[in-house]
C-alpha positions in Angstrom: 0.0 0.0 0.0 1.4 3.2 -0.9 2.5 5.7 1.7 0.5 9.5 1.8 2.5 12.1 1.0 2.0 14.7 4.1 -0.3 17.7 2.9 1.0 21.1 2.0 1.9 23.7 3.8 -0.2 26.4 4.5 0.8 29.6 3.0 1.6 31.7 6.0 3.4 28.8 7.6 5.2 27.9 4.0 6.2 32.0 4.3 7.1 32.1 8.4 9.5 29.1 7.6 11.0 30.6 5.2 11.8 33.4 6.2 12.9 33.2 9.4 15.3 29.9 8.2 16.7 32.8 5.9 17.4 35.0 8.6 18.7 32.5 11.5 20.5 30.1 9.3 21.2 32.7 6.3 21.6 35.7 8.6 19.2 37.6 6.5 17.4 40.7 8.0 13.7 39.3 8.9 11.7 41.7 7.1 14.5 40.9 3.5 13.8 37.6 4.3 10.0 38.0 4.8 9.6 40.0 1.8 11.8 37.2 -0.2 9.3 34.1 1.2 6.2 36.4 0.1 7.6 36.9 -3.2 7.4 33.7 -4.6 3.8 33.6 -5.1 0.4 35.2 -4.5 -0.7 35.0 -0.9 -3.9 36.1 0.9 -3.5 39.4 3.0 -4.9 37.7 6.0 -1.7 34.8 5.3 0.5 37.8 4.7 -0.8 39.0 8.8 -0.2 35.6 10.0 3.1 35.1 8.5 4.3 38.7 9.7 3.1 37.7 13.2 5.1 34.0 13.3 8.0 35.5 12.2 8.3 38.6 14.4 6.4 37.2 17.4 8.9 33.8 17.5 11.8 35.7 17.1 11.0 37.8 20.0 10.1 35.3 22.2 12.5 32.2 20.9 14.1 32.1 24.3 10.8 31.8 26.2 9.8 29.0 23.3 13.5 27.0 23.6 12.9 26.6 27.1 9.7 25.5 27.1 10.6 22.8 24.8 13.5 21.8 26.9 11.4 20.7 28.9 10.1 17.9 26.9 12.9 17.5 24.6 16.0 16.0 26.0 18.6 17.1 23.2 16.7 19.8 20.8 19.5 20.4 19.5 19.5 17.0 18.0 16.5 17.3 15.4 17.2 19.1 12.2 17.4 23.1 11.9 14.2 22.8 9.9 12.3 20.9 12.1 13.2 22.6 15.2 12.2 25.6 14.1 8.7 24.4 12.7 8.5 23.1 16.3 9.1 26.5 17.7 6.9 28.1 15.8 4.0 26.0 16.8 5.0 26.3 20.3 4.7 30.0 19.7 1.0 29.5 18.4 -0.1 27.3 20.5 1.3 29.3 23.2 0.0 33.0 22.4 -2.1 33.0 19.0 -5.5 32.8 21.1 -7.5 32.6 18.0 -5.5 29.7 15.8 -6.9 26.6 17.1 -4.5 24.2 19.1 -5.2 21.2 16.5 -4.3 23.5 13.5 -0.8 24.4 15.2 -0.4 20.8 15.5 -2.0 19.7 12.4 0.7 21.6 10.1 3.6 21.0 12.2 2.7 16.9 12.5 2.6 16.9 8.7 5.7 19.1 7.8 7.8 16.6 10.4 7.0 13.5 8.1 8.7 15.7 4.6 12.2 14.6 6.6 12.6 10.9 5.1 13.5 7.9 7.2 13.5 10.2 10.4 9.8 9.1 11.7 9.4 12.8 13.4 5.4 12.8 13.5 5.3 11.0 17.1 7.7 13.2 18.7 6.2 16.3 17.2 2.5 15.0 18.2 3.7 14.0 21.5 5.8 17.3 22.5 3.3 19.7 21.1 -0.1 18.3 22.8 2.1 18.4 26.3 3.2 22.0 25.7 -0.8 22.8 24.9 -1.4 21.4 28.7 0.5 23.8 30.0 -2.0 26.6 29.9 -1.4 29.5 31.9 1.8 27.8 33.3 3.8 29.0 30.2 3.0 32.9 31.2 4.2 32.5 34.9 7.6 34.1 35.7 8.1 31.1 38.0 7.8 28.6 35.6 11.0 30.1 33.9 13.1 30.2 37.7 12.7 26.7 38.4 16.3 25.7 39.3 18.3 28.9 38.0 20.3 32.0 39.2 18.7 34.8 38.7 20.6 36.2 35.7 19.6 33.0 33.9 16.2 33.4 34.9 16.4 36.6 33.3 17.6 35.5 30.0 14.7 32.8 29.6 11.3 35.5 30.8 12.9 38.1 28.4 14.0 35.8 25.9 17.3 37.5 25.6 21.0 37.0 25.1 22.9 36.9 28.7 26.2 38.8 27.2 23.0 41.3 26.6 21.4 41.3 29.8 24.4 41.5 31.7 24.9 44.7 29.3 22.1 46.1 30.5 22.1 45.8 33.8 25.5 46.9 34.2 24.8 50.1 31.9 21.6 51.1 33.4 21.2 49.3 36.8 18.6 46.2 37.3 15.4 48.4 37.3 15.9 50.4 34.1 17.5 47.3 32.2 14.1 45.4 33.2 12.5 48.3 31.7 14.3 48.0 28.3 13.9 44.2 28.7 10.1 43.9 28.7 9.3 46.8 26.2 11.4 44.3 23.6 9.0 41.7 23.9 6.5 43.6 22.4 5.6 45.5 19.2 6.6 49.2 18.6 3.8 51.7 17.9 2.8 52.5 15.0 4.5 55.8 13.5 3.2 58.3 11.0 4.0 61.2 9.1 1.1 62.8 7.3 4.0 65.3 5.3 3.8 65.5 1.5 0.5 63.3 1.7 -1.8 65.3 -0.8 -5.2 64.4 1.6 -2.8 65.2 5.0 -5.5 68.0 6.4 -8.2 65.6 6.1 -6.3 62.4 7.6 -4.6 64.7 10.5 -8.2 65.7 11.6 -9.1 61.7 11.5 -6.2 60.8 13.0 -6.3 63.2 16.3 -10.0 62.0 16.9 -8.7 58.6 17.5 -9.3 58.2 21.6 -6.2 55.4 21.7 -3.7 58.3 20.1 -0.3 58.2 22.2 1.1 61.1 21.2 1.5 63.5 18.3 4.6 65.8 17.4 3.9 68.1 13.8 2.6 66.5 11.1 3.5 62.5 13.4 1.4 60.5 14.9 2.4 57.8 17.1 -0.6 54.8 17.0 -1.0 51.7 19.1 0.7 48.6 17.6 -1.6 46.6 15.7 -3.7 49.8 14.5 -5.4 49.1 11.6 -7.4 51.0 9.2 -10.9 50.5 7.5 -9.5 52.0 3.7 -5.8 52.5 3.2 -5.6 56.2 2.1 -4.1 56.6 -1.6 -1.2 57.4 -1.6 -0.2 54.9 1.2 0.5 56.8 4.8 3.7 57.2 5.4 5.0 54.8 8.3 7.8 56.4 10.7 8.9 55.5 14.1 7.8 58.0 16.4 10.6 57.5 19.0 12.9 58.6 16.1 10.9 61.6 15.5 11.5 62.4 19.8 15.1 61.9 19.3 15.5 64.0 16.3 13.0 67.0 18.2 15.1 67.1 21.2 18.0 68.5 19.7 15.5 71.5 18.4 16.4 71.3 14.3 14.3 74.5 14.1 17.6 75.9 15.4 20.3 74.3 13.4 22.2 76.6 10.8 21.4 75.7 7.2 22.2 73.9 4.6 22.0 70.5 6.1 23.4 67.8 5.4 21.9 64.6 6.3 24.6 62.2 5.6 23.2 59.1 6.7 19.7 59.7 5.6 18.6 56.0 4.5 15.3 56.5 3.2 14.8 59.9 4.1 12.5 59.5 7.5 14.5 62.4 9.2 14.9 64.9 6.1 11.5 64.5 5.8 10.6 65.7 8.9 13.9 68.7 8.3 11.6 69.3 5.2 8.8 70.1 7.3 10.1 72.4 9.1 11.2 74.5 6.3 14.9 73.6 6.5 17.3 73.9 3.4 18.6 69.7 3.2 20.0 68.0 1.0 21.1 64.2 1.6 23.3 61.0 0.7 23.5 57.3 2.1 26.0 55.0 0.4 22.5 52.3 -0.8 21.6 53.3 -4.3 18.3 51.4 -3.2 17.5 53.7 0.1 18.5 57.2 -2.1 15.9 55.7 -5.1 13.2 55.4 -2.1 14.0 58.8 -1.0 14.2 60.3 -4.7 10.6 58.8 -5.4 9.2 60.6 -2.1 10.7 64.1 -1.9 12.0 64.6 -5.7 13.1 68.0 -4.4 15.7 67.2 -2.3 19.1 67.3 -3.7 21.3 63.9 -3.5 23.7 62.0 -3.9 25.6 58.4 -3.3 28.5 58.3 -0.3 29.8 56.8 2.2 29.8 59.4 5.5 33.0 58.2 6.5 35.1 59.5 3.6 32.2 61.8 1.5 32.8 65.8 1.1 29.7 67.1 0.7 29.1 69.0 -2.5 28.7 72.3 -0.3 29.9 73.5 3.3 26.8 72.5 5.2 26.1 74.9 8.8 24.2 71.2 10.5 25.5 67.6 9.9 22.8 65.0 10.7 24.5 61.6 11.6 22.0 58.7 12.3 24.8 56.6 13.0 25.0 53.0 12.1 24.9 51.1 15.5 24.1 47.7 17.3 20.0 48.4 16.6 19.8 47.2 20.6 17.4 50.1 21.3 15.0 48.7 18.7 14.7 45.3 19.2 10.8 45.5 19.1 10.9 46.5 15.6 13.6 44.4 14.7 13.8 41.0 17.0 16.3 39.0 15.0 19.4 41.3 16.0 19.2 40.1 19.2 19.7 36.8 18.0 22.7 37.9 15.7 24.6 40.6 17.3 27.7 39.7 19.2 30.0 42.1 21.6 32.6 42.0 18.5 29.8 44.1 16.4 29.6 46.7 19.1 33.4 47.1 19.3 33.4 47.2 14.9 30.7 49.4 15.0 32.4 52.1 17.5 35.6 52.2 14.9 33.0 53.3 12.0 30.6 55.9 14.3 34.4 57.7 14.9 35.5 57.4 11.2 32.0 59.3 10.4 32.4 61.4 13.1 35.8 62.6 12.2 34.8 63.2 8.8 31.7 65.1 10.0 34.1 67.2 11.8 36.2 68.4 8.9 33.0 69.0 6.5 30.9 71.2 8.8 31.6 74.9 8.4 34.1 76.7 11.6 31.2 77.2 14.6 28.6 74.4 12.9 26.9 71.4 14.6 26.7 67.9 14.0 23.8 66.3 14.9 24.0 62.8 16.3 21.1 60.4 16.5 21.6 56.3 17.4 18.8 53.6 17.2 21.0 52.0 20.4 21.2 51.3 24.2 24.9 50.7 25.0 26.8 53.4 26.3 30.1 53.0 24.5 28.0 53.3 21.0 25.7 56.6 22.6 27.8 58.9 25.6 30.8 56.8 25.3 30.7 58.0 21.6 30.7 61.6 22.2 33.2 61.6 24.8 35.7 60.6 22.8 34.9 62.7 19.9 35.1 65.6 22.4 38.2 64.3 23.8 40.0 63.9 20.2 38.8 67.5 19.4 39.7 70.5 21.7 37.6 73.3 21.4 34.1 71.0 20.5 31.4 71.2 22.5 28.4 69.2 23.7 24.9 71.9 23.4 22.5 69.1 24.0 22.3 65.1 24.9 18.7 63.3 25.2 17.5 59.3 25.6 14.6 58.2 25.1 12.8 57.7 28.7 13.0 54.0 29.7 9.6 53.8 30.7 8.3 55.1 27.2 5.5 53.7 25.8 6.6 53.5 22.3 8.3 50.5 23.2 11.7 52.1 20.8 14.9 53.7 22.9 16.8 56.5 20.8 19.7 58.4 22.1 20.8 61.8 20.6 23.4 64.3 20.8 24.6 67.6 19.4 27.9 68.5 18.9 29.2 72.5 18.4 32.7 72.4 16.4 34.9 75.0 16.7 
């Protein structure tokens, strides 16, 4: 009698394996690798939601997830990448996706186990995932993650985080605060938007204020509980922008900044746009053709060009140099979950070298008495003040005006930390 060959995939499963194999195994960002699995084939928006969730909801909580299978695995590490993973991912259903039914999270997985030939996974997986769905509210109880550990271990399972980067933490920012920064990663950044250049923006900003679960609003941003969604998508599509980088950029008052400016970092133009609406003379350059295209498409009128901050000279003497520095991304590990998993103390220490090479460079492009702004996406000291203090060590006569963080108890769930610099 011929065997059955296991049943598909489901799309957003298909997608969420995908991916985040791309990004653990591959090192991929999640959301290249996300937009990569989606690409190969029409999928149903609701599957492109689910798949979003699984990736970005697993990878925050893997460490929670790994430990909970421990507990009814005695070598994980013994199954196949593949198959681990599609585990973990059920667990993570099973575990906090309320409405996905407990026998479709163990329907798909059972089935996927028996594509690995000869290794008779089905049993286990069955086995292992109907004990984790008996767990109930056990798996959200701090306690259940203590059991026979030290503290700083404990601490590493609830917040499902590196130790070199809880140890980090606490260390940097004492127990209290690092907890702080700990538990706002486990969740999902608000929503940001900039109504600017949007051709219906009076209409929308009226629409948008009205909304009773508004967190905050700053000029033409709104910052928007996670998760808000929309009845119609306006045409063109709203303009999505983290709010906490908007805060950074606003405490170091740009309305005060001598013009032109220079935004040498500028990516896809987030912060010039918001320079732009406040009437500022910018122009900007990134060293990703792809990031200047995006920013081309959006504000045509802002002049550009390709380089690398670390060696460009600006095609005029500019009064302000923005730098939103590359960094370690730990202050946004709600938005993006997999660096935590990727990151290692080496980065931080190659990442220094390059914020000082841009720096330096900064330095000799600003005009005599100018300012460089300096904005980071980090929390690690050595990346944020540690930065500056060498910079004004290595130049006499600099100055710091102005240094801001984003307050740890922020509901934004996103830490920024900002600077700015007056060169002699």
């Amino acid at each position: 009698m011929k065997a059955r060959s296991p049943k598909p995939l489901p799309p957003a499963r298909r997608v969420a394996l995908e991916a985040l194999f791309r990004c653990l195994q591959g090192k991929q960002d999640i959301q290249a690798a996300l937009d990569t699995a989606l690409s190969s084939g029409s999928i149903d928006p609701r599957d492109v939601g689910l798949a979003t969730e699984l990736c970005y909801g697993y990878l925050r909580l893997k460490g929670r997830i790994e430990y909970v299978l421990s507990r009814f695995l005695k070598d994980p590490g013994k199954l196949p990448p593949k198959m681990r993973l599609a585990m973990g991912v059920a667990v993570y259903e099973i575990l906090y996706l309320d409405k996905v039914p407990v026998y479709a999270s163990v329907d798909w997985a059972v089935e996927f186990s028996k594509t690995k030939p000869g290794a008779r996974l089905s049993g286990l997986f069955n086995a292992v995932l109907r004990r984790v769905s008996e767990l109930g509210d056990t798996a959200h109880d701090p306690d259940y993650y203590r059991e026979g550990v030290s503290k700083p271990e404990f601490i590493t399972r609830w917040y499902s985080c590196p130790q070199w980067l809880t140890d980090l933490w606490q260390r940097a920012y004492g127990e209290e605060t690092a907890l702080l920064y700990l538990e706002a990663q486990l969740h999902a950044p608000a929503m940001g938007i900039n109504l600017y250049g949007h051709p219906d923006a009076d209409e929308i900003y009226a629409d948008l204020a009205g909304i009773p679960e508004v967190l905050d609003i700053e000029g033409m941003s709104f910052a928007l509980p996670a998760g808000t969604s929309f009845e119609e998508e306006p045409e063109p599509p709203l303009e999505r922008q983290s709010f906490a980088a908007r805060q950074a950029l606003e405490a170091l008052d740009p309305a005060s900044w001598d013009t032109p400016v220079w935004d040498a970092c500028a990516g896809r133009g987030g912060k010039t746009r918001i320079l732009r609406e406040k009437g500022l003379d910018v122009f900007a350059s990134d060293p990703h053709k792809g990031r200047l295209a995006a920013l081309r498409r959006a504000m045509p009128d802002v002049p550009t060009f390709e380089a690398n901050a670390a060696t460009a000279e600006p095609p005029q003497k500019p009064g302000t140099i923005l730098l939103d520095l590359p960094c370690s991304g730990l202050g946004v590990l709600s938005r993006r979950p997999d660096t935590k998993w990727k990151r290692t103390t080496r980065d931080l220490d190659d990442l220094q070298k390059l914020q000082e090479e841009i720096l330096d460079n900064a330095a000799e492009q600003v005009q005599p008495g100018g300012r460089i702004a300096v904005i980071t996406c980090t929390l690690n000291p050595e990346e944020n003040e540690g930065m500056v203090r060498r910079f004004l060590d290595s130049h006499p006569g600099a100055e710091l005006e102005k240094e801001w963080t984003t307050p740890a108890d922020s509901p934004l769930n996103e830490f920024f930390y900002a600077a700015l610099l007056r060169v002699k």
